[in-house]
C-alpha positions as CSV (number, residue, x, y, z in Angstrom):
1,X,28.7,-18.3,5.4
2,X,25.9,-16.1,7.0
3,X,22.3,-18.3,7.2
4,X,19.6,-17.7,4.1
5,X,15.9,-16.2,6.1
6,X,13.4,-15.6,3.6
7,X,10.3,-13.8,4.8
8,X,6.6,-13.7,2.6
9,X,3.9,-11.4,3.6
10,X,0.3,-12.1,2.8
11,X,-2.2,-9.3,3.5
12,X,-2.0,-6.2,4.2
13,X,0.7,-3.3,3.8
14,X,0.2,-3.5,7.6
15,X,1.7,-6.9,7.6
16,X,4.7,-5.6,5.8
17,X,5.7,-3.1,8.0
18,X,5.7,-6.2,11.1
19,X,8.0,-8.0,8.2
20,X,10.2,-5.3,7.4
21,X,10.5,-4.7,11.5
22,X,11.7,-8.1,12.0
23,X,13.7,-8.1,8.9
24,X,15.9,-5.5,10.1
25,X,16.6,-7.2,13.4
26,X,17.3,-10.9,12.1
27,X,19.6,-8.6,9.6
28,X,21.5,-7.2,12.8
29,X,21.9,-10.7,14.0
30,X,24.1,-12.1,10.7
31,X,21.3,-13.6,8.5
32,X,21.3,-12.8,4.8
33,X,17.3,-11.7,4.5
34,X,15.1,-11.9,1.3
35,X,11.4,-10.4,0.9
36,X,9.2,-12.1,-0.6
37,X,10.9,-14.1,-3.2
38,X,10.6,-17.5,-4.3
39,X,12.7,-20.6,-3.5
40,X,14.1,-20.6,-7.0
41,X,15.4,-17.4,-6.5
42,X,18.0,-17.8,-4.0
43,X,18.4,-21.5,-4.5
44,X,17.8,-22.9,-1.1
45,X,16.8,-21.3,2.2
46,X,18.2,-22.0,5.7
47,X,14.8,-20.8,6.9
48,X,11.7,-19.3,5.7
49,X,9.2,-17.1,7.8
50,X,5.6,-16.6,6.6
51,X,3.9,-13.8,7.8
52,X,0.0,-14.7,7.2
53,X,-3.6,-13.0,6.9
54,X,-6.7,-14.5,9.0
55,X,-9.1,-11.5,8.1
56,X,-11.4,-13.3,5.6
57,X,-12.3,-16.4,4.7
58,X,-10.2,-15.8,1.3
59,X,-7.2,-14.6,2.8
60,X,-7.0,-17.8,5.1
61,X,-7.4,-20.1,2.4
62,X,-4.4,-18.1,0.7
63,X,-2.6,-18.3,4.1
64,X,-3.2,-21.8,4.5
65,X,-1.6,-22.7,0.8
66,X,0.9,-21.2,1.3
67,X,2.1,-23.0,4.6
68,X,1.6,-26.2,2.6
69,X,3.7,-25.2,-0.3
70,X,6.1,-24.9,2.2
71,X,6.1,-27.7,3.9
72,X,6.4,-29.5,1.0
73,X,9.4,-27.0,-0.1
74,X,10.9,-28.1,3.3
75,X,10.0,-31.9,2.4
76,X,12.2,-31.3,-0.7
77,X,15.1,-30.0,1.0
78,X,14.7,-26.6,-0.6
79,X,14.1,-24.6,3.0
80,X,15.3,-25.9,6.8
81,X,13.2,-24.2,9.2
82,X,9.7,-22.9,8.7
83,X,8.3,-20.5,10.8
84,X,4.7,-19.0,10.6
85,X,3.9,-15.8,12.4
86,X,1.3,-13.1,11.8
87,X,-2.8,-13.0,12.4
88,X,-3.8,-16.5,11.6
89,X,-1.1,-18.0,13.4
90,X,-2.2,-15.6,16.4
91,X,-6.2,-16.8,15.9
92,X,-5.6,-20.2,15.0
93,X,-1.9,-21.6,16.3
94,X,-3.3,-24.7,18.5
95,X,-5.4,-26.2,15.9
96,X,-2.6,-25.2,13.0
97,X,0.4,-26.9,15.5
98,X,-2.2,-30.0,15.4
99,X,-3.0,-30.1,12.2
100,X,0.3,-29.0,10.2
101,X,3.2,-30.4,12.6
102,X,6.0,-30.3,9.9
103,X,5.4,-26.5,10.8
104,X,8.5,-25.8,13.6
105,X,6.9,-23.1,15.1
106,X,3.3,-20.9,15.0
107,X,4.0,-17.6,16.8
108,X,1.6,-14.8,17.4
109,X,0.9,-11.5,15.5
110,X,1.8,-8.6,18.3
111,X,5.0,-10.3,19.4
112,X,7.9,-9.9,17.2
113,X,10.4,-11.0,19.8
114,X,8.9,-14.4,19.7
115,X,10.0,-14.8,15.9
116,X,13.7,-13.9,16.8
117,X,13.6,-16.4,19.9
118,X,12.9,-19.1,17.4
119,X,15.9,-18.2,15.7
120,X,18.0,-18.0,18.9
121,X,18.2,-14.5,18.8
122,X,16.7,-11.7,20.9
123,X,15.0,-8.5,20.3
124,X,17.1,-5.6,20.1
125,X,15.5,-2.2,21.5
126,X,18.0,0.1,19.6
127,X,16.8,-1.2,16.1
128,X,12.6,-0.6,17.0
129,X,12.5,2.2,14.5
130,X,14.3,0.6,11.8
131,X,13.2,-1.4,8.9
132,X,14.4,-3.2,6.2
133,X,12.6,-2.4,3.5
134,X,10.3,-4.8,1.4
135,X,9.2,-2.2,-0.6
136,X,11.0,0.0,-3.8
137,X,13.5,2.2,-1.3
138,X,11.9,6.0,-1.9
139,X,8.0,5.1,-0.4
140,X,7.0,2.5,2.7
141,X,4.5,2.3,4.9
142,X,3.9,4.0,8.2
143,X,1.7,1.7,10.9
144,X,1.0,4.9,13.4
145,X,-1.2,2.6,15.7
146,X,-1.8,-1.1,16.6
147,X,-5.5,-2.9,17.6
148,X,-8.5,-1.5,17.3
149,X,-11.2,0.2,19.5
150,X,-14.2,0.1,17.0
151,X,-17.0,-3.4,17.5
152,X,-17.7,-3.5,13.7
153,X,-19.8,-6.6,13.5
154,X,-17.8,-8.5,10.8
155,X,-14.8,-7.8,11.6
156,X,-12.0,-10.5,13.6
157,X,-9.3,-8.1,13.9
158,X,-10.1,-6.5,17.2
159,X,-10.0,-10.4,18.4
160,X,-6.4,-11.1,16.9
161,X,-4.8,-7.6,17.3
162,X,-6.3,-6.5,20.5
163,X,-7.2,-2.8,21.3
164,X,-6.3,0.4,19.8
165,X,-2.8,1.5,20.7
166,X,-1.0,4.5,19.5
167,X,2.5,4.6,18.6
168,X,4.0,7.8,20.3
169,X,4.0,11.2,18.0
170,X,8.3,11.3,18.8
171,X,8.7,7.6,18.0
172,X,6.9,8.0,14.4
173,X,9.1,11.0,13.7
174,X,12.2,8.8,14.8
175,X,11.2,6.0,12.5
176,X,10.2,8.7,9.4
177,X,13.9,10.2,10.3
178,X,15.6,6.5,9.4
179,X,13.5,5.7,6.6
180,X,13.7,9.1,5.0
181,X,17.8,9.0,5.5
182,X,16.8,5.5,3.6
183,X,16.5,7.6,0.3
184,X,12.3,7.2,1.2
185,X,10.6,10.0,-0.6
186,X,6.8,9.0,0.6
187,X,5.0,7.8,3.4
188,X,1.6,5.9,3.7
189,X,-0.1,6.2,6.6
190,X,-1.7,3.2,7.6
191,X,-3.0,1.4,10.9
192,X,-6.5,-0.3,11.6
193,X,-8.1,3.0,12.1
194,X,-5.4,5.7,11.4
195,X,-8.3,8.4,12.1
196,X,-8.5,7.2,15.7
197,X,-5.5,7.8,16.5
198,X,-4.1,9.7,19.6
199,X,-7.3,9.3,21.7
200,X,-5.4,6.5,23.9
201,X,-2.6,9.2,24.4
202,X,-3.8,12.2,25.2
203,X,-8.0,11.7,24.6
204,X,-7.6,13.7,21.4
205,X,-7.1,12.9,17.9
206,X,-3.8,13.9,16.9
207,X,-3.6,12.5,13.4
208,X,-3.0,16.0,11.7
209,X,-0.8,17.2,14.4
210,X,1.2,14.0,13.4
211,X,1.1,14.5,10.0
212,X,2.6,17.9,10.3
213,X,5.5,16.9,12.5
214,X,6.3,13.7,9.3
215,X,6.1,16.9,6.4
216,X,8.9,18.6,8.0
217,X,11.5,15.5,8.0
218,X,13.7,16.3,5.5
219,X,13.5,14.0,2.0
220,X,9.7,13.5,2.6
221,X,7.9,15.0,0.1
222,X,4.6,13.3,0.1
223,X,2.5,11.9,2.6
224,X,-1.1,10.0,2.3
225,X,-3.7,8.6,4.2
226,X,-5.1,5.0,4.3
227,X,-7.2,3.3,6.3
228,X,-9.5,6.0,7.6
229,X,-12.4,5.3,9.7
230,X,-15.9,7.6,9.1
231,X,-17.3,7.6,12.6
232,X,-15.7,10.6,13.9
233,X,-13.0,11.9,11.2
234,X,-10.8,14.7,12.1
235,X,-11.6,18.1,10.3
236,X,-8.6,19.1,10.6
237,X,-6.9,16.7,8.9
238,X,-9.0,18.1,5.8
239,X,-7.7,21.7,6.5
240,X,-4.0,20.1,6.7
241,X,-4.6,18.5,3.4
242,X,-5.9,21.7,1.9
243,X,-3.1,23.2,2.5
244,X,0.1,21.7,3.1
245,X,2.1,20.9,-0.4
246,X,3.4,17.5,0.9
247,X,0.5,16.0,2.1
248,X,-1.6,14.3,-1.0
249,X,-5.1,15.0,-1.6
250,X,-5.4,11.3,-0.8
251,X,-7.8,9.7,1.3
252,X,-8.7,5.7,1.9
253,X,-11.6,5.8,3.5
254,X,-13.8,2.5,3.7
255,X,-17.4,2.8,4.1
256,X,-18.5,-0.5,3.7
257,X,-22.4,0.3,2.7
258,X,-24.7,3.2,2.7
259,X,-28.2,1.3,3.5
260,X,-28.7,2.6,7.4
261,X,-30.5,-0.9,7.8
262,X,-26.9,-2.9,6.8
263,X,-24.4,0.1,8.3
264,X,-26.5,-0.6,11.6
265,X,-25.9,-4.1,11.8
266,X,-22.6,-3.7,10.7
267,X,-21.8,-1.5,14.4
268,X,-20.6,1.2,12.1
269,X,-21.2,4.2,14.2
270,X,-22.5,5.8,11.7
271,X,-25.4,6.3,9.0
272,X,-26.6,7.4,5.6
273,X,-27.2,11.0,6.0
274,X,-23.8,11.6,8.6
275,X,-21.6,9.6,5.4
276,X,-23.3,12.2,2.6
277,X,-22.2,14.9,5.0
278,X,-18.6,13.4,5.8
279,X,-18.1,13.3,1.8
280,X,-19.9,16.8,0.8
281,X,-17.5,18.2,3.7
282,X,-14.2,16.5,2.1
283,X,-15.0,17.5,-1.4
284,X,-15.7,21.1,-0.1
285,X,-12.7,21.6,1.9
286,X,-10.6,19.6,-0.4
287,X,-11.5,20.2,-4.3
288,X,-8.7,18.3,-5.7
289,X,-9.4,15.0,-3.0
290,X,-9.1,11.7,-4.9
291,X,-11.6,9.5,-2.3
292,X,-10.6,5.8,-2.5
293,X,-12.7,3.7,-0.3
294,X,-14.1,0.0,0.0
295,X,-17.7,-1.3,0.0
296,X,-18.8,-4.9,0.9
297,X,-21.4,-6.7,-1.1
298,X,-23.8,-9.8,0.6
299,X,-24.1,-8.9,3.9
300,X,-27.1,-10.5,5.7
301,X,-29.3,-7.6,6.1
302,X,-28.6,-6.7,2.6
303,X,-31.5,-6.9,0.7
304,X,-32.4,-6.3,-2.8
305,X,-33.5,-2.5,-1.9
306,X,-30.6,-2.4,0.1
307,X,-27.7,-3.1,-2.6
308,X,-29.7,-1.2,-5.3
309,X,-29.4,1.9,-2.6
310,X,-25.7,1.1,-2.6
311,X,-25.2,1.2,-6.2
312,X,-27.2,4.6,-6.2
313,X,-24.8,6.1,-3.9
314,X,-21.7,4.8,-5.8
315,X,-23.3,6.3,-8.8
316,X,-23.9,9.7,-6.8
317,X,-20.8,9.8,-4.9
318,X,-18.6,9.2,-7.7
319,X,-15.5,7.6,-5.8
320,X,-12.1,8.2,-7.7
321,X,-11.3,4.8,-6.1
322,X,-13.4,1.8,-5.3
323,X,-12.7,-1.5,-4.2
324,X,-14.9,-4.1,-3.0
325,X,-14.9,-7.4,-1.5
326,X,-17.9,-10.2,-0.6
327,X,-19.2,-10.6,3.2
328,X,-17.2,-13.4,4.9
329,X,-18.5,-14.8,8.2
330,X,-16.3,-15.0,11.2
331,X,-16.7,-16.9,13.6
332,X,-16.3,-15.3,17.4
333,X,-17.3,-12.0,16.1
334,X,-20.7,-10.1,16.7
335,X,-22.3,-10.4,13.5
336,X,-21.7,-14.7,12.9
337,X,-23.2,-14.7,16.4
338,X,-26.4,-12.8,15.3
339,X,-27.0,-12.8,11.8
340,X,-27.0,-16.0,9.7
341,X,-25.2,-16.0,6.2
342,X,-28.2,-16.8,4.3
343,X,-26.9,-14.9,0.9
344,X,-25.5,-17.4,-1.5
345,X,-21.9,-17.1,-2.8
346,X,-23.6,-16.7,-6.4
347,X,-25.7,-14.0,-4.9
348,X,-22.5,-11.9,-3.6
349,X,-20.4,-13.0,-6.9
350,X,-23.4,-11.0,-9.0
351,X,-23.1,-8.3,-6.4
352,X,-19.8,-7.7,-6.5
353,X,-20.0,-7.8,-10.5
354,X,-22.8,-5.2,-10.8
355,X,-20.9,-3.0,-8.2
356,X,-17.1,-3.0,-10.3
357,X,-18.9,-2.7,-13.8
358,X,-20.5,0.2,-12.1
359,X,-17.1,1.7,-10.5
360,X,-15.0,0.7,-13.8
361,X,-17.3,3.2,-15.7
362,X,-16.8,6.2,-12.9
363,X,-13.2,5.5,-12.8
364,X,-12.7,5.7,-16.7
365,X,-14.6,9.0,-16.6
366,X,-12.3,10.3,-14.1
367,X,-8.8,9.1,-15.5
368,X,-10.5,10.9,-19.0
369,X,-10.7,14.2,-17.4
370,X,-7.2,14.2,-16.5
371,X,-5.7,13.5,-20.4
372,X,-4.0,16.4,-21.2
373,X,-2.6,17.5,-17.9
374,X,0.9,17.8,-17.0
375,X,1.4,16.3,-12.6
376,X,3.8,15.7,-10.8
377,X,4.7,11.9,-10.5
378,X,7.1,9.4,-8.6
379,X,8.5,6.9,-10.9
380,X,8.3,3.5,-9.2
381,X,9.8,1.3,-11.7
382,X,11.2,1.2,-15.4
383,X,10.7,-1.4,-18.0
384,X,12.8,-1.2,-20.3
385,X,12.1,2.3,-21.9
386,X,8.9,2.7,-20.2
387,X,8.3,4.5,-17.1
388,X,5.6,3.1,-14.4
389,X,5.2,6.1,-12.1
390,X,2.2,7.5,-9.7
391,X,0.9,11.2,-9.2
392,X,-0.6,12.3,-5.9
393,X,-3.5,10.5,-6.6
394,X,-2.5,7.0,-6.9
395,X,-1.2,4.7,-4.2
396,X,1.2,1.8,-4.6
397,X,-0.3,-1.6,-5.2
398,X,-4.1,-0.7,-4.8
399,X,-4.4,1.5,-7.3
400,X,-3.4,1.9,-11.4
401,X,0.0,3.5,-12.3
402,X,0.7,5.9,-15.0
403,X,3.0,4.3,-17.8
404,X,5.1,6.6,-19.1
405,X,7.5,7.2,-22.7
406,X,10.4,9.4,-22.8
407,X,10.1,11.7,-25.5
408,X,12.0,11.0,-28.7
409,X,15.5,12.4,-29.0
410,X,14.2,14.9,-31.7
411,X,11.8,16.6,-29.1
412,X,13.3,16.0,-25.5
413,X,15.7,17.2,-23.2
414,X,17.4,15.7,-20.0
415,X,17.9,18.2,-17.3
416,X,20.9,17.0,-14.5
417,X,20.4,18.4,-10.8
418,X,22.6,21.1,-11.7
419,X,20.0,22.6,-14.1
420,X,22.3,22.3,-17.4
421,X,19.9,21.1,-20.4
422,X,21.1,18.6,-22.9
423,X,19.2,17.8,-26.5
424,X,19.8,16.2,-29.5
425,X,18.0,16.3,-33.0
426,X,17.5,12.8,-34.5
427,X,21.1,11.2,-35.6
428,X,23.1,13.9,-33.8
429,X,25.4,13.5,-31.4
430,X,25.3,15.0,-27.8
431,X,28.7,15.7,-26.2
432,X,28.5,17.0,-22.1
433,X,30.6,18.5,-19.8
434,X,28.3,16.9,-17.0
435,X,28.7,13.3,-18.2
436,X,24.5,13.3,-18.3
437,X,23.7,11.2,-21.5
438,X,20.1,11.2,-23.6
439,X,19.4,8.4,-25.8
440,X,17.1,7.9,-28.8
441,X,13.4,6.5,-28.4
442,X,14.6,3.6,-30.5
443,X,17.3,2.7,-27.8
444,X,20.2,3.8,-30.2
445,X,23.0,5.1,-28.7
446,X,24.1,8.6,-29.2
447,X,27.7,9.3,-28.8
448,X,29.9,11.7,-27.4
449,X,32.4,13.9,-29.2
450,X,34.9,11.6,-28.3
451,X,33.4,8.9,-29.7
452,X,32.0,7.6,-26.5
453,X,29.0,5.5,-26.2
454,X,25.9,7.1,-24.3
455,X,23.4,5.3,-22.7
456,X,20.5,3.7,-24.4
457,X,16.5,4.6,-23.6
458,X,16.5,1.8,-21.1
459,X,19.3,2.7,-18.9
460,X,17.6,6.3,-18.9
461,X,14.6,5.5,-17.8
462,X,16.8,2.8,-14.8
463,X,18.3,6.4,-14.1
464,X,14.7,8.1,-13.4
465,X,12.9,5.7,-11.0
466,X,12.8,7.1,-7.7
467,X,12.6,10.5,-9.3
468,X,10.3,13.0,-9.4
469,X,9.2,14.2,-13.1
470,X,6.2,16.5,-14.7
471,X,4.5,14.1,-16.8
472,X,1.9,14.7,-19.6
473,X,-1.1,12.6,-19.3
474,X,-1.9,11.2,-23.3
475,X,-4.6,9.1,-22.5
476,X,-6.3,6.7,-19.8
477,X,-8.4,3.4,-19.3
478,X,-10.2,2.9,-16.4
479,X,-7.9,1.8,-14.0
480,X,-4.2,3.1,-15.7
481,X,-3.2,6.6,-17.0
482,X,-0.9,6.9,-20.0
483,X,1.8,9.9,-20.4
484,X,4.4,11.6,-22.2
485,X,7.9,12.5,-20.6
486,X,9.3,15.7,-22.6
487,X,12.1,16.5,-20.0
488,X,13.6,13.9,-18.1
489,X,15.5,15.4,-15.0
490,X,17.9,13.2,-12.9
């Protein structure tokens, strides 16, 4: 009987990608894998793997529970061998193998090979651009770079991941070749700084050029951007984005303030009037561009005129997409050497408040304008009868999803691939040559001529995820959008 591995992520999508990279090996070496799932759901593990977050103080408290709870799993008997890899193991392994022995191993964040050692197994080059996937199987993750270059004051990750290293153009495509033969229909781009990449390979950027090489592997059909960095952003990523059908007028861009006084102690690289320019300049050579970014709140240098000039901005800018999070001090990094974290968690916690009541209102506005639109959206997930589905403008997990009813039977149709239309009128029955079914909003079943039993609304909608359908937008809150499906098409 092959050995039980399951592996939990905490963090970032970037994270997932190192998981679903060393999924795909231990898979090659006989383990039955499982992504994050709990004990309970595969009754006992021969060894779990947690891949942890050591960015802010908040994620390594999370990080930190969660190696308890399973040491105490393994205390039970429920789990074997526990394993901890990933960027607090990499900042912190000494004092964690001192503190939290019933741990068998703390491994590092840039060394995968380490994690299969500890299962007896080694690395196998052939399988470096395949993944098992943690995610639904038509979108993952790209990581196009690993480290970063940029000395932002705050920020530890330079200290765990090391510098800026850019995963070569051909090996990218390879990787968006396995995942797209994968049945994976979208791409997020994602990295540390996805906007510097290229400049340790050829001393250009050569994020567009990349982009342009992923939107011609075959099955891909949309591609966004996270993880931007201001300082220096490629034009002609913008032009791309203006004009290539597959890539989403999408970009995560995190500007962290606006005050020059804060931005300046941050090491930004940039200030106030170059960010109005960077965001005039995408809204003028991308109309359409749904801007997500991230702001942080309590920073030492920011002062009451300082946060009030952030919540201007926010109110000017008028961000499809905000999120926000409360200064953390790092230790080893440039700003917990130099500035003192005099703001009080009560202080930040108002902050943070006054900023989301502020973005929930500009959001709300924006979702509005789009009620009575029909877009194009990729349907994640169904439950039951309901759709849960993104357009171009929302990404996975960060952002709100789009929740979706099929039509009635009196007013809809399902289209098959093959074009052929199928309706029925309330109580009638369909009969197909095709052996596509329709059922009734109620969940009913229609039947065939032949007196055979069609699907119900449920196992329609089961049919569509992964699809792409033309969805009419009813209504929206401030964070989800609402729609109509009149034509289902499998």
């Amino acid at each position: 009987m092959r050995k039980t591995v399951v592996i939990n992520t905490l963090g970032c999508s970037k994270n997932r990608v190192d998981s679903e990279r060393l999924a795909r090996q231990i898979v090659a070496a006989g383990f039955a894998v499982f992504h994050d799932s709990s004990l309970a759901a595969v009754d006992k593990a021969d060894i779990l793997i947690l891949n942890t977050c050591g960015f802010i103080k908040d994620a390594k408290k999370e990080s930190i529970e969660a190696i308890f709870s399973a040491v105490e799993a393994k205390k039970r008997g429920a789990i074997g061998k526990l394993l901890v890899f990933g960027c607090l193991s990499q900042r912190y392994a000494q004092l964690l193998a001192t503190e939290i022995p019933e741990v068998d191993a703390f491994l590092g964040a840039n060394n995968l090979a380490s994690v299969l050692g500890a299962l007896g197994q080694e690395w196998r080059p052939g399988l470096a651009t395949e993944r098992d996937l943690s995610t639904p199987p038509h979108y993952a993750y790209l990581k196009i770079s690993e480290g970063c270059d940029r000395s932002c004051a705050y920020c530890a990750i330079p200290l765990i991941r090391g510098p800026h290293t850019s995963t070569p153009v051909e090996t990218l495509v390879q990787e968006a070749e396995h995942l797209a033969a994968k049945g994976v229909k979208e791409l997020l781009i994602v990295a540390q700084d996805t906007t510097y990449y290229g400049l340790d390979l050829n001393k250009e950027r050569l994020l567009a050029p990349l982009m342009e090489r992923l939107a011609k592997v075959d099955g891909i059909e949309w591609i966004r951007l996270h993880y931007a960095y201001p300082a220096g952003f490629p034009r002609d990523v913008l032009e791309l984005m203006a004009n290539h059908p597959k890539v989403c007028p999408y970009i995560d861009i995190p500007l962290q303030h606006i005050s020059d006084k804060v931005l300046s102690a941050m090491r930004r690289s940039i200030d106030e009037v170059q960010t109005r320019r960077l965001i005039e300049e995408i809204r003028t050579l991308v109309p359409n561009v749904c801007l997500r970014t991230t702001m942080m709140v309590g920073h030492p240098r920011e002062d009451k005129r300082a946060f009030e000039q952030l919540l201007h901005f926010v109110a000017e800018a008028r961000f499809e997409r905000l999120g926000a999070f409360t200064y953390s001090e790092e230790e080893g990094t440039y700003g917990a050497q130099n500035y003192k974290d005099t703001i009080s968690e009560k202080i930040k916690s108002e902050r943070y408040q006054r900023l989301m009541e502020l973005q929930s209102s500009i959001s709300l506005a924006y979702n509005q304008s789009r009620v009575g639109k029909k877009e194009r959206v990729l349907i994640d997930a169904a439950e039951g009868a309901t759709l849960v589905g993104r357009t171009r403008f929302e990404s996975p997990e960060v952002d709100g999803a789009l929740y979706i009813d099929i039509a009635s039977a009196s007013d809809a149709s399902l289209s098959t691939a093959s074009g052929a239309s199928l309706s029925a009128a309330s109580g009638a029955s369909l009969s197909t040559a095709s052996g596509a079914s329709l059922s009734t909003a109620s969940g009913a079943s229609l039947s065939t001529a032949s007196g055979a039993s069609l699907p119900t609304a449920s196992d329609v909608a089961a049919r569509l995820v992964g699809t792409f359908q033309e969805v009419t937008i009813q209504r929206a809150g401030d964070y989800d959008l609402f729609g109509v499906l009149y034509s289902p098409r499998i």
